[in-house]
N, C-alpha and C positions, 0 to 999 in steps of 0.2 A: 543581523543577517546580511551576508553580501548576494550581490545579483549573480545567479548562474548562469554562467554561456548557453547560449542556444545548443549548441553541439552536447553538453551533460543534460538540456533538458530532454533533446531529444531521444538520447543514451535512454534515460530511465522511460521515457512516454511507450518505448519500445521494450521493455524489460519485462522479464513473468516475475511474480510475489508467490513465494512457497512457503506455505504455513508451517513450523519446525515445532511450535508449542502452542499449548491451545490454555492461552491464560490471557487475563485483561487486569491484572492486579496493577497498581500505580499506574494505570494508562489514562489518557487524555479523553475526549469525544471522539473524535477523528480515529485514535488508533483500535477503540472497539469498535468505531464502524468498521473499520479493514478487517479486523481478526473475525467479527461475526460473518461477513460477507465472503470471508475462505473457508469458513466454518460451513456453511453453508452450499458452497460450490462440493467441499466434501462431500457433505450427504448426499446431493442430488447426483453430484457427477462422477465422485468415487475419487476424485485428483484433488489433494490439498494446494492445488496451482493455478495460478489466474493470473491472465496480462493484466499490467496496469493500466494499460487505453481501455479496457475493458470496464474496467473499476471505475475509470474519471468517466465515463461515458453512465454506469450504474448512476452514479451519485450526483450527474448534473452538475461537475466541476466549473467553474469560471473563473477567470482571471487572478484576483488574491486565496482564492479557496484553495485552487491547485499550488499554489505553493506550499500552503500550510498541508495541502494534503503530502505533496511531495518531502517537506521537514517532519510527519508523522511518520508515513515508513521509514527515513533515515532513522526516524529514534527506532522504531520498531525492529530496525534491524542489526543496533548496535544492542539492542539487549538481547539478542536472537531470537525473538518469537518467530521474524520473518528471517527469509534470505529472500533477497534481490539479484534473481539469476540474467 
């Protein structure tokens, strides 16, 4: 894993997660917490959409969690369950 620049962390810390499919098959811990918690914004707020400062502030991120969280939506988003707008 190489160190991201500050400048792409802050890119994504500023970015919305849009839910595109709603599956968890072959996913990690991490990526069903993110898919249940859009799932979720769904029902209550009707928008399959959520900042991701949003999200690391939900889940009480810190220091090595956020990066792993930040390598979960990459995966999540290369198999398109999310788009990272």
């Amino acid at each position: 894993m190489a160190r991201r620049s500050k400048k792409e962390t802050q890119k994504m810390f500023k970015a919305i997660a849009v839910l595109l499919r709603n599956t968890t098959w072959k996913c990690g811990r991490i990526e069903r917490l993110v898919v249940g918690y859009l799932q979720n914004h769904l029902r209550r707020q009707g928008k399959p959409r959520s900042s991701i400062k949003d999200m690391i502030q939900h889940f009480k991120l810190q220091g090595k969690q956020k990066s792993e969280f930040y390598d979960a939506l990459r995966r999540l988003e290369k198999r398109r369950i999310i788009k990272i707008e």
